[in-house]
VOBA-1610 file (N, C-alpha, C; in pm, whole numbers, padded with zeros to 5 digits, always signed):
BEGIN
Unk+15662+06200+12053Unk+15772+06285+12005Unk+15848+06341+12126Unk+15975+06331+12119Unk+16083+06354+12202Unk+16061+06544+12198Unk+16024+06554+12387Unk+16041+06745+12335Unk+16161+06766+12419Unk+16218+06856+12308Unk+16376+06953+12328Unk+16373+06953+12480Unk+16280+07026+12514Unk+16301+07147+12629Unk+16353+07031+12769Unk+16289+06925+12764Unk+16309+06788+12883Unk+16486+06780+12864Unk+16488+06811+12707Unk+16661+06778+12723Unk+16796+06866+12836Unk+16742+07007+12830Unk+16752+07127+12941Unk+16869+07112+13053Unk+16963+07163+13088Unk+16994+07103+13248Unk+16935+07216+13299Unk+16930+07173+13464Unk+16872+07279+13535Unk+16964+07425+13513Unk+16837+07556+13466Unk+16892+07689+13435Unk+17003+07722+13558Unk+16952+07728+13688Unk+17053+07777+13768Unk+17166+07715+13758Unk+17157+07594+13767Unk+17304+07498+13728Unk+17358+07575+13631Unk+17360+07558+13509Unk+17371+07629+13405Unk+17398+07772+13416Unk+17352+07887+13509Unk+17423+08012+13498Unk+17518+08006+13585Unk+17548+07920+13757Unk+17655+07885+13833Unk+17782+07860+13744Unk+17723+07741+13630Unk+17838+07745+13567Unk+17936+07824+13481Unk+17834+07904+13423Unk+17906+08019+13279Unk+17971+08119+13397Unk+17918+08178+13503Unk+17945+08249+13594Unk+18116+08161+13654Unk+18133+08087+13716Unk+18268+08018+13676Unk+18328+08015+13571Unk+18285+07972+13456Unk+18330+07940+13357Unk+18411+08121+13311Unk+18333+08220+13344Unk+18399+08349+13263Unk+18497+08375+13397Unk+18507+08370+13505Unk+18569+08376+13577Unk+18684+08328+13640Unk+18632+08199+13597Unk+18822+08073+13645Unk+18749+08078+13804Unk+18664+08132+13875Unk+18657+08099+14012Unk+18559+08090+14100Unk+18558+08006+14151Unk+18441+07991+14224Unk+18407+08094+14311Unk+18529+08152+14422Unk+18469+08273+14481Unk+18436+08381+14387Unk+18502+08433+14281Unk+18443+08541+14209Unk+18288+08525+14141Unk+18271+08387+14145Unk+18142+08353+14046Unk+17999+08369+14167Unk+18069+08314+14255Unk+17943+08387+14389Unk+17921+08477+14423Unk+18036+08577+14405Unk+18045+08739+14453Unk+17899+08773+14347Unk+17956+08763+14210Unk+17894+08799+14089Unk+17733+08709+14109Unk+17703+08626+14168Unk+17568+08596+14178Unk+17489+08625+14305Unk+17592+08674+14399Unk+17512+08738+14538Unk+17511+08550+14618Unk+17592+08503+14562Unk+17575+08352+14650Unk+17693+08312+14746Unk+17647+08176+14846Unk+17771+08163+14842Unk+17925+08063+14786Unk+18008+08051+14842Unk+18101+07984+14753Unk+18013+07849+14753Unk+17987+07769+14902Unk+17897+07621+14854Unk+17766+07600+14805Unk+17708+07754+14772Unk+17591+07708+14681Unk+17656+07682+14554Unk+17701+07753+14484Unk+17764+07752+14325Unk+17861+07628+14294Unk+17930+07569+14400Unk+17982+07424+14419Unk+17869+07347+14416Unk+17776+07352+14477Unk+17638+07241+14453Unk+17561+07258+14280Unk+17542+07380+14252Unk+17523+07410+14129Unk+17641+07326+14000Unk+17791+07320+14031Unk+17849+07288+13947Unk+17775+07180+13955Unk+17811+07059+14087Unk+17767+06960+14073Unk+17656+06925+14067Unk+17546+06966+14054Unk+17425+06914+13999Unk+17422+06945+13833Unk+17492+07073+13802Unk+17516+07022+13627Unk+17596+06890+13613Unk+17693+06855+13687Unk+17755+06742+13677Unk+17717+06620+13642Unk+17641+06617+13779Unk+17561+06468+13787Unk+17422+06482+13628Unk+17375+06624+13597Unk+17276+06573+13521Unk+17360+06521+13384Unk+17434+06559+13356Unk+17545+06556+13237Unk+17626+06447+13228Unk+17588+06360+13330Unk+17708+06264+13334Unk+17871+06264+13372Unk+17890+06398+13353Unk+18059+06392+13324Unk+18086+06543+13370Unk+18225+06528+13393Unk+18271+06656+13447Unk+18313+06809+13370Unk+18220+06924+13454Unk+18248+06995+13303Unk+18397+07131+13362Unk+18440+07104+13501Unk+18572+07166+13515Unk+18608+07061+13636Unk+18747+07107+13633Unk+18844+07033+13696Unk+18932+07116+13774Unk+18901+07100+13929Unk+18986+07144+14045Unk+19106+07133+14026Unk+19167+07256+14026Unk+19355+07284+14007Unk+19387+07350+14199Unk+19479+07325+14211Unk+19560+07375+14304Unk+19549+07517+14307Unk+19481+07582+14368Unk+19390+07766+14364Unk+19379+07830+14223Unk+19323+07692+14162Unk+19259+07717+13970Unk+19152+07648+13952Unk+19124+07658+13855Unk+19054+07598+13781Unk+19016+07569+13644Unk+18981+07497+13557Unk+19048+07441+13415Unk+18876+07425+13361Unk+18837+07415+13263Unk+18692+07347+13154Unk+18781+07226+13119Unk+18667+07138+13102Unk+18682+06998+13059Unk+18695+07027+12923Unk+18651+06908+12814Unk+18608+06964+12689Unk+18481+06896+12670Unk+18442+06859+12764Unk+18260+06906+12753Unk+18218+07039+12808Unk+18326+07109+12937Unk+18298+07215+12999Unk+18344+07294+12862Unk+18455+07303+12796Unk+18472+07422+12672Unk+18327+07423+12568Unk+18265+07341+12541Unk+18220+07273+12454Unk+18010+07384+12494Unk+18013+07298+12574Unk+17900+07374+12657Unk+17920+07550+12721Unk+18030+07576+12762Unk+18040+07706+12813Unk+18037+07792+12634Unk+18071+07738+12510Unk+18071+07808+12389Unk+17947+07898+12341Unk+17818+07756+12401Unk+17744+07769+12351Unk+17602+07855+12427Unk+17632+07821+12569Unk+17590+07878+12686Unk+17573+08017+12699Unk+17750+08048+12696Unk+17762+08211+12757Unk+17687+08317+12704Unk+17701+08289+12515Unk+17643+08420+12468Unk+17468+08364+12453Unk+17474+08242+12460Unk+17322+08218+12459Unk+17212+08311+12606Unk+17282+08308+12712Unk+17290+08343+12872Unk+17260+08551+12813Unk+17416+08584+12773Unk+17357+08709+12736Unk+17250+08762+12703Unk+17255+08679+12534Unk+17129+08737+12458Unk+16976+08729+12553Unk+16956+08615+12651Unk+16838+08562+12749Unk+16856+08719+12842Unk+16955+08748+12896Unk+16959+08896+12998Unk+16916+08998+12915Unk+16966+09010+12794Unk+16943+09128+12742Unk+16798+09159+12724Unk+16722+09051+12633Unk+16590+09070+12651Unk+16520+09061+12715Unk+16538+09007+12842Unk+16488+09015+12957Unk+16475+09144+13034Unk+16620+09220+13052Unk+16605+09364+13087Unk+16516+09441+12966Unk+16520+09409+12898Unk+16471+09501+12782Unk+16279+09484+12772Unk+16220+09352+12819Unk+16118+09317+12866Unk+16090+09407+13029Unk+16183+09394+13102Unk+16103+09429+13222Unk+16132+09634+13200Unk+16203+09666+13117Unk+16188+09811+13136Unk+16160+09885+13000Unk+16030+09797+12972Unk+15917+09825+12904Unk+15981+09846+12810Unk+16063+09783+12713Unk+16088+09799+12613Unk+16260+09878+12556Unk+16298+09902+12678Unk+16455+09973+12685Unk+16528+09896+12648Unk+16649+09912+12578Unk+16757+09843+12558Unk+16851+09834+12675Unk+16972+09751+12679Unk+17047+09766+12742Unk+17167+09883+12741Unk+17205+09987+12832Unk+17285+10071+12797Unk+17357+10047+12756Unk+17424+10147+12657Unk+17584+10155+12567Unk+17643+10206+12703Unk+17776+10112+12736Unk+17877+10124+12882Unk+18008+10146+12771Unk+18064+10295+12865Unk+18184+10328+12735Unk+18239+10357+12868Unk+18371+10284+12865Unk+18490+10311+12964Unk+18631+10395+12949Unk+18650+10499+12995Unk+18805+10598+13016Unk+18879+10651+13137Unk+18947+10697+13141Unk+18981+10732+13226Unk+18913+10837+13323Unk+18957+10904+13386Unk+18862+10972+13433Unk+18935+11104+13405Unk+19012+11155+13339Unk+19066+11276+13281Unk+18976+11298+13119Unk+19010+11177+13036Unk+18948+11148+12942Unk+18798+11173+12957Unk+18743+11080+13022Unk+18609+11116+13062Unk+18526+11223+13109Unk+18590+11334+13216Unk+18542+11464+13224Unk+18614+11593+13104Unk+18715+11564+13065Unk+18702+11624+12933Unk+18668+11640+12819Unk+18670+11508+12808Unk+18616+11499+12654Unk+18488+11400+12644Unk+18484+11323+12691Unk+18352+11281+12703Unk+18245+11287+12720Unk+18255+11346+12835Unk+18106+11393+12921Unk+18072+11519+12871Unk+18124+11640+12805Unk+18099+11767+12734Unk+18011+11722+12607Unk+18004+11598+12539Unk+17985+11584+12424Unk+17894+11496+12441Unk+17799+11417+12538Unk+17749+11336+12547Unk+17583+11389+12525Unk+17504+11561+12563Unk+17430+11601+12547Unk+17379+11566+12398Unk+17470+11590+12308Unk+17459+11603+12192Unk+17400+11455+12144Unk+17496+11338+12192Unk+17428+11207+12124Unk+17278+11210+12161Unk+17287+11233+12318Unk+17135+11185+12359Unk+16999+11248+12347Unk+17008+11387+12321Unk+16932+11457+12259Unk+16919+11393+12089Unk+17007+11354+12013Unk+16962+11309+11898Unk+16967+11158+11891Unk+16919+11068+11982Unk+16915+10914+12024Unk+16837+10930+12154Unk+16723+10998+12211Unk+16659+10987+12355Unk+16661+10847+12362Unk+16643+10754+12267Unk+16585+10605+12292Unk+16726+10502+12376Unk+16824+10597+12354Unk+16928+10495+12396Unk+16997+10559+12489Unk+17004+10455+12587Unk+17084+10515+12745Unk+17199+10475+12735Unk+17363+10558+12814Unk+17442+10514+12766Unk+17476+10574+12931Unk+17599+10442+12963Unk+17647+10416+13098Unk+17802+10497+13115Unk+17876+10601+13186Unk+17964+10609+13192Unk+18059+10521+13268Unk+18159+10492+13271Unk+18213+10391+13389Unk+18404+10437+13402Unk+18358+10533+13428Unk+18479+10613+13503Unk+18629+10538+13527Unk+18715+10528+13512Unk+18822+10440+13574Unk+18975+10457+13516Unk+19094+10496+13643Unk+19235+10462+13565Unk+19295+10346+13522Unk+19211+10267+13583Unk+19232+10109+13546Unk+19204+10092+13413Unk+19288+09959+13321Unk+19230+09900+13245Unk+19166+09798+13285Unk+18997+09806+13246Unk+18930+09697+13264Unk+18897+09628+13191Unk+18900+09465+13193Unk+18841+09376+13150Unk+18662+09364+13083Unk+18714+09420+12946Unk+18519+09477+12895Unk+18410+09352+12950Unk+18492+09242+12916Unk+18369+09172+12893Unk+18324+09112+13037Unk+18400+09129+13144Unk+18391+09042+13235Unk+18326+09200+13343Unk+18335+09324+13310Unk+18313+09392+13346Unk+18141+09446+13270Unk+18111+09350+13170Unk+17981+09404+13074Unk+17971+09599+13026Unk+18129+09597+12969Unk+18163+09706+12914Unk+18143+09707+12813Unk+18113+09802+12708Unk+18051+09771+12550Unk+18196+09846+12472Unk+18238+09955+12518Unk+18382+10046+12463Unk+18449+10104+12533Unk+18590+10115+12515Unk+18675+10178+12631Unk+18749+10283+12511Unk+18817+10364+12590Unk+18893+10497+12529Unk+19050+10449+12592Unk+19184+10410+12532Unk+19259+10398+12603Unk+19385+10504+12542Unk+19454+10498+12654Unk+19576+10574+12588Unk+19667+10517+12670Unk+19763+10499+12534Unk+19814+10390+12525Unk+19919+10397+12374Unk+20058+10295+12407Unk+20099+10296+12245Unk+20045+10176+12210Unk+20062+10192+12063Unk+20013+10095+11924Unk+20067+09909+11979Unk+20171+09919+12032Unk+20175+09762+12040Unk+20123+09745+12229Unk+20011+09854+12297Unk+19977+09809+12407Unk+19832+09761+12381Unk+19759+09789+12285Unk+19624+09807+12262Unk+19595+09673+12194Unk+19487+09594+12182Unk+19466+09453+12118Unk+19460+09494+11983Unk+19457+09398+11901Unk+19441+09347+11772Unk+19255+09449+11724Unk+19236+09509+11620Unk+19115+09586+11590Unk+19080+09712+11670Unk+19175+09775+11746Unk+19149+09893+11809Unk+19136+09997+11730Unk+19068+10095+11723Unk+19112+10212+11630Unk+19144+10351+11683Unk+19282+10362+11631Unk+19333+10490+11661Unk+19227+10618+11655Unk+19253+10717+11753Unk+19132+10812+11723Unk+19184+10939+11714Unk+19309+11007+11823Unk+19373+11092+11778Unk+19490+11127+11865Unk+19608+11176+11828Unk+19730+11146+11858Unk+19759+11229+12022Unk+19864+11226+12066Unk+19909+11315+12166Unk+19997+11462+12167Unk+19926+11565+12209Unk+20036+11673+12194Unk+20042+11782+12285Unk+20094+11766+12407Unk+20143+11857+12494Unk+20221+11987+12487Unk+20158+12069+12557Unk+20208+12196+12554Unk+20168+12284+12710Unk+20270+12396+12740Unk+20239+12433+12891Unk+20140+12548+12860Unk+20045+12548+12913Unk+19898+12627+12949Unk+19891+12689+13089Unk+19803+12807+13089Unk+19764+12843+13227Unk+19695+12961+13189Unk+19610+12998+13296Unk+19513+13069+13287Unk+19564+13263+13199Unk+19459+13350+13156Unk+19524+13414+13084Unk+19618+13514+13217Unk+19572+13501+13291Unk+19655+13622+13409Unk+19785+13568+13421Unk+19802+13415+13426Unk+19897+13334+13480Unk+19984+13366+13329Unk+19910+13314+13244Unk+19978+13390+13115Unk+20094+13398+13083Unk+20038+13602+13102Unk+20067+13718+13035Unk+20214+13701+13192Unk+20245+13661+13268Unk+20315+13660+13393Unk+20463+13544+13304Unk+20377+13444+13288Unk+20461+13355+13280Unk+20547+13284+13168Unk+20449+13369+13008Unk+20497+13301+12871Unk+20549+13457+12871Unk+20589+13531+12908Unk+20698+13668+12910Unk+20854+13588+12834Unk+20927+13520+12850Unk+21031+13439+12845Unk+21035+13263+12916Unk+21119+13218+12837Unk+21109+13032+12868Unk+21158+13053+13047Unk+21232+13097+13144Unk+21292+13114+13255Unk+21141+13213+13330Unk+21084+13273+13249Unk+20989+13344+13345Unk+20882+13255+13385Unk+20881+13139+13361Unk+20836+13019+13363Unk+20842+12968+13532Unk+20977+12962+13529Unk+21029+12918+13706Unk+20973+13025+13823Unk+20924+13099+13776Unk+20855+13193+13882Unk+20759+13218+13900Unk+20652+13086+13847Unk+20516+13016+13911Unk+20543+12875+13944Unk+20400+12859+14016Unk+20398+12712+14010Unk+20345+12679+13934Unk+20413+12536+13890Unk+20417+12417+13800Unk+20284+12335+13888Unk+20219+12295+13834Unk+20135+12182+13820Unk+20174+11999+13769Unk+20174+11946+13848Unk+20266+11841+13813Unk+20138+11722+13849Unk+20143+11652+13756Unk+20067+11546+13717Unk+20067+11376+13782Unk+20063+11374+13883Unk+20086+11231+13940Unk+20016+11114+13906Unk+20131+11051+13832Unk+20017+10903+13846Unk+20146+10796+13853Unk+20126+10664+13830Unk+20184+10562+13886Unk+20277+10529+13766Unk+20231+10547+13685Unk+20288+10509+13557Unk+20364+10632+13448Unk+20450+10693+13463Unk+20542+10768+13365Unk+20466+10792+13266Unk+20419+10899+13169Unk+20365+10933+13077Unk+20435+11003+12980Unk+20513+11017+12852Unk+20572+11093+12790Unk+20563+11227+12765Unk+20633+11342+12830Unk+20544+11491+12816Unk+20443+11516+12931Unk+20390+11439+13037Unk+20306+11498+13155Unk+20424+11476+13259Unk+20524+11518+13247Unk+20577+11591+13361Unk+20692+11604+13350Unk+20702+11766+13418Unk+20779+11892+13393Unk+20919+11857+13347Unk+20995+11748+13448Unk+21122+11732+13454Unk+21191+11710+13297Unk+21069+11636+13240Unk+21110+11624+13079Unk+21142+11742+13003Unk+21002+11819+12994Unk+20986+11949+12966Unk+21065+12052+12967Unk+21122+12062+13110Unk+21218+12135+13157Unk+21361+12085+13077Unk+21399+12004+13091Unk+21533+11943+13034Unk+21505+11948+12865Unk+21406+11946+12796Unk+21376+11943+12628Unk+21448+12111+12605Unk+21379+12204+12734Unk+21359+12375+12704Unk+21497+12402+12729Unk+21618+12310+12782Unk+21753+12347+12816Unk+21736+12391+12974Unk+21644+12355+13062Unk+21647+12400+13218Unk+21650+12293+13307Unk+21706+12155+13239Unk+21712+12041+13375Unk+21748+12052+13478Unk+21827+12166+13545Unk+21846+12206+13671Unk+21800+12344+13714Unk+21666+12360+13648Unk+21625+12489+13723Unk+21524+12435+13830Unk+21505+12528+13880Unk+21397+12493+14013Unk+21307+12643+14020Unk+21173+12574+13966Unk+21070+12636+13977Unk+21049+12708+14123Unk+20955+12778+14112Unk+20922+12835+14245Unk+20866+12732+14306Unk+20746+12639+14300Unk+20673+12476+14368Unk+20643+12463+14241Unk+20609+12294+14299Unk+20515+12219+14245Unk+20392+12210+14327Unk+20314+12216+14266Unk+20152+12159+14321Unk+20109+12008+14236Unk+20105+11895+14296Unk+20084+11764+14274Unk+19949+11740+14285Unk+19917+11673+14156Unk+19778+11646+14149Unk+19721+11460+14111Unk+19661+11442+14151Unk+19670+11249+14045Unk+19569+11240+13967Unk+19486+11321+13944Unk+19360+11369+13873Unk+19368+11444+13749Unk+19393+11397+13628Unk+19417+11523+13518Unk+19294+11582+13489Unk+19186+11617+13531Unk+19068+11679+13514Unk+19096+11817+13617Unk+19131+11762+13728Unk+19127+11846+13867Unk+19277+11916+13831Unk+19364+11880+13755Unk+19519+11970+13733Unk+19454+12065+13630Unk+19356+12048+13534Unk+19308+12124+13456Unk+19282+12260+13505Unk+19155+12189+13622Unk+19117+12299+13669Unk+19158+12366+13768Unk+19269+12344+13806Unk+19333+12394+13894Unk+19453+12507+13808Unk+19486+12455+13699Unk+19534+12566+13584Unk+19419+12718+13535Unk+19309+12664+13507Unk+19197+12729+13483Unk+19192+12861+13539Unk+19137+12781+13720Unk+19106+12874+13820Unk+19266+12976+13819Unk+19361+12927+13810Unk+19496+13022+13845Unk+19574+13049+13942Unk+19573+12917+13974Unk+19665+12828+14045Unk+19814+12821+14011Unk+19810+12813+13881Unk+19982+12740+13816Unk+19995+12673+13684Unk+20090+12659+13667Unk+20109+12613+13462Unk+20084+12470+13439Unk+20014+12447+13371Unk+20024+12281+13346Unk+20069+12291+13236Unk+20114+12086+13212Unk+20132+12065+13062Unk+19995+12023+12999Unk+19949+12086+12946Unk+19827+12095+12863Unk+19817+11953+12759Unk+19721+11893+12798Unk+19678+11761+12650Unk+19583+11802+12553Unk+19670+11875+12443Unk+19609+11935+12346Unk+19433+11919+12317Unk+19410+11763+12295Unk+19332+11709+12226Unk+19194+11743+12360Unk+19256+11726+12490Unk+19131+11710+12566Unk+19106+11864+12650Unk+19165+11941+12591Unk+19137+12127+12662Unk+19121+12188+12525Unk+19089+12154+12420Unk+19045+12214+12301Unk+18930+12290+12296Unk+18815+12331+12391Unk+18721+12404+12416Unk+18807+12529+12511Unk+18827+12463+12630Unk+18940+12582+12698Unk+19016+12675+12602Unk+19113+12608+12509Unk+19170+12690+12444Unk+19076+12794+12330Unk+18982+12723+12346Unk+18924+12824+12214Unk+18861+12984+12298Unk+18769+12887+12396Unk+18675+13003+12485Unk+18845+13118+12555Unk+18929+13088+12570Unk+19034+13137+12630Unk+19057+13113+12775Unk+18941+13027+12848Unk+19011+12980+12966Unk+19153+12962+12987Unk+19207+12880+12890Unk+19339+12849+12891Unk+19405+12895+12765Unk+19545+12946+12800Unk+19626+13014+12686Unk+19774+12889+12688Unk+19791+12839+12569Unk+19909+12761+12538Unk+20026+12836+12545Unk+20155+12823+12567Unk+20260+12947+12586Unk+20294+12932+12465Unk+20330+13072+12371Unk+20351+13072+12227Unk+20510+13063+12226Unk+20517+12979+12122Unk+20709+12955+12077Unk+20731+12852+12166Unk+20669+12774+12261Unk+20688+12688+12326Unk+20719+12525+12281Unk+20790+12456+12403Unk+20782+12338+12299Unk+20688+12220+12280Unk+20666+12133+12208Unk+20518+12067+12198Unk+20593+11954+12205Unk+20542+11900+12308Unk+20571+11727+12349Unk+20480+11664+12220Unk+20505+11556+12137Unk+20499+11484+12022Unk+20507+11345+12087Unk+20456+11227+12130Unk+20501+11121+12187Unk+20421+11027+12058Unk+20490+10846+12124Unk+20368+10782+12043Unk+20261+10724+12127Unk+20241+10753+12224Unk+20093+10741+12302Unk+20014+10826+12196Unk+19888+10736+12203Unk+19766+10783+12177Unk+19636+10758+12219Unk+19505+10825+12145Unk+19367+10788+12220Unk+19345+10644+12166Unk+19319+10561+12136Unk+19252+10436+12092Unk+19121+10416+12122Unk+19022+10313+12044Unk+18895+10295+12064Unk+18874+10195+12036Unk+18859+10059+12195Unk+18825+09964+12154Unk+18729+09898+12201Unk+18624+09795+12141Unk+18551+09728+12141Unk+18534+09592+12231Unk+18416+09568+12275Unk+18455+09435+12377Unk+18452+09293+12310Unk+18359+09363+12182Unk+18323+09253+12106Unk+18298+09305+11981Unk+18377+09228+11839Unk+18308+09273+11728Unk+18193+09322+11670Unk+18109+09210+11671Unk+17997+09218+11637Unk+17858+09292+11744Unk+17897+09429+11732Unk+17816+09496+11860Unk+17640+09488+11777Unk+17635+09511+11955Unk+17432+09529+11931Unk+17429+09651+11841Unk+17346+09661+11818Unk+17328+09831+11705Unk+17297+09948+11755Unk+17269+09914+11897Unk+17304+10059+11968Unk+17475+10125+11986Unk+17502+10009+12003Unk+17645+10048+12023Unk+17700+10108+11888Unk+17630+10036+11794Unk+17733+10077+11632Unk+17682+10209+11622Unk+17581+10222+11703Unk+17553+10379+11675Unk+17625+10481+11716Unk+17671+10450+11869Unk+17726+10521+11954Unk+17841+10526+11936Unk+17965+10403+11843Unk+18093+10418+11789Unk+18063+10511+11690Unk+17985+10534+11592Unk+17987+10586+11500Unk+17985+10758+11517Unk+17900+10785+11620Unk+17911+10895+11686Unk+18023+10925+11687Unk+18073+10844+11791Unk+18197+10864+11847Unk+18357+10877+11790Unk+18320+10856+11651Unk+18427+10841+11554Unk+18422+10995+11481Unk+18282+11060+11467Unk+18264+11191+11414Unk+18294+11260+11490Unk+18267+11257+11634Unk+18338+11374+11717Unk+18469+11349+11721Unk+18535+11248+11690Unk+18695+11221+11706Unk+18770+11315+11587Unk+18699+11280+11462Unk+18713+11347+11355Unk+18716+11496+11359Unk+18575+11571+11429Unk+18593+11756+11458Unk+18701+11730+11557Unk+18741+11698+11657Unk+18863+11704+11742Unk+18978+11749+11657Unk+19007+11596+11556Unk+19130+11592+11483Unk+19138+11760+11400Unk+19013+11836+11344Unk+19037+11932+11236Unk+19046+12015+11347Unk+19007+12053+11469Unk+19004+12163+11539Unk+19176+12123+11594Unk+19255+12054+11599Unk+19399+11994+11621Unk+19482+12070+11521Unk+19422+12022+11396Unk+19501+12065+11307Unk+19524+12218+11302Unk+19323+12299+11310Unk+19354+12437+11258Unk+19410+12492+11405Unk+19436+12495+11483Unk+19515+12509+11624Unk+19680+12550+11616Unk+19678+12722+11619Unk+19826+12792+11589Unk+19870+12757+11732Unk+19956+12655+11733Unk+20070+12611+11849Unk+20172+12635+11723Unk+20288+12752+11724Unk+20400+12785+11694Unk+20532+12738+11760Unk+20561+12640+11798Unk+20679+12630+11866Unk+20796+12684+11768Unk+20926+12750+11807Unk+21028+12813+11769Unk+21136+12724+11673Unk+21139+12664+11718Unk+21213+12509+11675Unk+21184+12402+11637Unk+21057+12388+11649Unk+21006+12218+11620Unk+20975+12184+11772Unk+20952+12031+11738Unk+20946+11968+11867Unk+21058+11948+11952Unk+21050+11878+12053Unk+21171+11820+12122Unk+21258+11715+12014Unk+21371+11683+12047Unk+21443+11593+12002Unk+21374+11440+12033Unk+21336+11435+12168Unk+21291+11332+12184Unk+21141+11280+12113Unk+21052+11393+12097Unk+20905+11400+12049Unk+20973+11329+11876Unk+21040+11390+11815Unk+21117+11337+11703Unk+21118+11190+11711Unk+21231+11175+11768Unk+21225+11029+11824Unk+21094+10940+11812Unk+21044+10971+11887Unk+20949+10938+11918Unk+20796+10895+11821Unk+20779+10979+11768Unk+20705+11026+11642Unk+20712+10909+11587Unk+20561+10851+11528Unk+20529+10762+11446Unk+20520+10813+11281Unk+20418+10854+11264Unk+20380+10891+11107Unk+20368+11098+11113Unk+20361+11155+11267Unk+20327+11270+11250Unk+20406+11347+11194Unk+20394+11460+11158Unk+20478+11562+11103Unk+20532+11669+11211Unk+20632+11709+11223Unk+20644+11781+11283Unk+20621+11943+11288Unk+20577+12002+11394Unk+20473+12162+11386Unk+20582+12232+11318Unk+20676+12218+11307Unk+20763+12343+11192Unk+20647+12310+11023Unk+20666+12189+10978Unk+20670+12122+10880Unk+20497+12142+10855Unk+20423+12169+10986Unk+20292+12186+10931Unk+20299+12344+10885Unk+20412+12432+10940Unk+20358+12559+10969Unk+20401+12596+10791Unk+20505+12538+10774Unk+20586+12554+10632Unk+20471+12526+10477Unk+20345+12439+10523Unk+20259+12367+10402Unk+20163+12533+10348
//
């Protein structure tokens, strides 16, 4: 009797390859195995030669799967996983592999990491990886299990789920306050906290703000520039200067009174939002645990959003209007 296992190509061959194969490259596939570029070239080709036939094809600084290479890499890759997973899960006596949840790193020290005691005290059995980053990363090639993005509705893939909307407003500590929500102009006689990052955000920074309130040509006393929205937080906190506040992720601040929202002020409304997406449908069941979590704390967020007296005088901006997908606007909640 013919046994299976003789049928086999050599394993290392075989992970050289999926390791290319998820990569498109030979140098990235060595980085990722600690090898170098002409070991994993000898690896292709000894799957080659045992296989008969070629399973990728050298492009001009690319590289392509055959359709024996598509064919075999289908069946390989997640076969390769499931072999790691229980393998780590064998050598550390029985542990699963961590739930890896990826955000930003504003996202992540606000709202994330405050709330994470809570899962793991009621789940000790399951370890869960933070992985910090302004980047969007690539889940699967990065062995990310969920990311937090913000982001609009046609930036996010196909099955993301919305988690809760965006709504800016200017904050600062209560001393900074009682100084500075006196009148919309008593405003210009602190510093502004101004939010740096690479990419334009609707409502995180002032110049908008300023021009929504009727002051596009006023000039604050400074700006203090930050690229960190965790560290602009706390740099509002301590009493430093005014930020524009992200409702959803200083919602403990505002309650304890660290931070005071300026009342009658105006509330940036954009269609950025949080999103929550997956690397892969069909997650391990730690993970479905840890979305599921993660969907109930999204949920107390959303009601502590709602019961949250932000009065602006007028409504939103014209542009937040604009802008606005399905929300209502804060006159229209205050009116129900």
């Amino acid at each position: 009797m013919e046994n299976p296992l003789m049928n086999l190509p050599p394993l290392d061959a075989l992970r050289g390859f999926v390791a290319v194969a998820r990569r498109m490259s030979i140098t990235q596939a060595a980085n990722d195995l600690c090898l170098t570029q002409s070991a994993v070239s000898r690896q292709i080709q000894a799957l080659e030669e045992y296989l008969g036939t070629p399973v990728i094809v050298r492009k001009h600084r690319a590289i392509a799967l055959t359709e024996a290479g598509e064919r075999l890499m289908a069946l390989s890759s997640p076969w390769m996983d499931r072999l790691s997973e229980t393998t780590r899960s064998i050598r550390h006596h029985g542990r699963t592999r961590p739930v890896t949840i990826t955000a930003s790193f504003g996202v992540t020290a606000l709202w994330v990491l405050p709330k994470l005691a809570a899962f793991q005290d009621a789940n000790p059995n399951i370890d869960v990886r933070v992985a910090a980053n302004n980047r969007v990363l690539d889940l699967k090639q990065e062995g990310i299990d969920l990311a937090i993005r913000y982001a609009r509705k046609a930036d996010v893939p196909s099955g993301a789920i919305e988690l809760f909307g965006e709504r800016v407003v200017p904050m600062a500590s209560k001393a900074v306050a009682a100084r500075a929500f006196r009148n919309p102009r008593a405003l210009l006689n602190e510093v502004l906290l101004e939010y740096d990052e690479p990419q334009a955000r609707p409502w995180l920074r002032w110049s908008e703000w300023l021009a929504s309130a009727g002051m596009a040509d006023a000039k604050p006393k400074a700006y203090l520039h930050c690229n960190q929205y965790n560290q602009l937080v706390q740099l509002a906190v301590d009493g430093h200067g005014v930020a524009l506040g992200r409702v959803a992720l200083v919602l403990p601040m505002l309650a304890d009174g660290r931070l005071v929202a300026m009342p009658d002020g105006k509330v940036g409304e954009s269609d950025y939002a949080y999103w929550l997406v997956e690397a892969v449908p069909d997650a391990r069941p730690e993970v479905a645990m840890f979305r599921e979590w993660l969907i109930s704390e999204v949920r107390r967020t959303a009601r502590q959003m709602e019961n949250l007296q932000l009065t602006p005088s007028a409504g939103p901006p014209p542009a937040a209007e604009k802008n606005s997908r399905t929300r209502k606007t804060v006159s229209r909640r205050n009116a129900r």
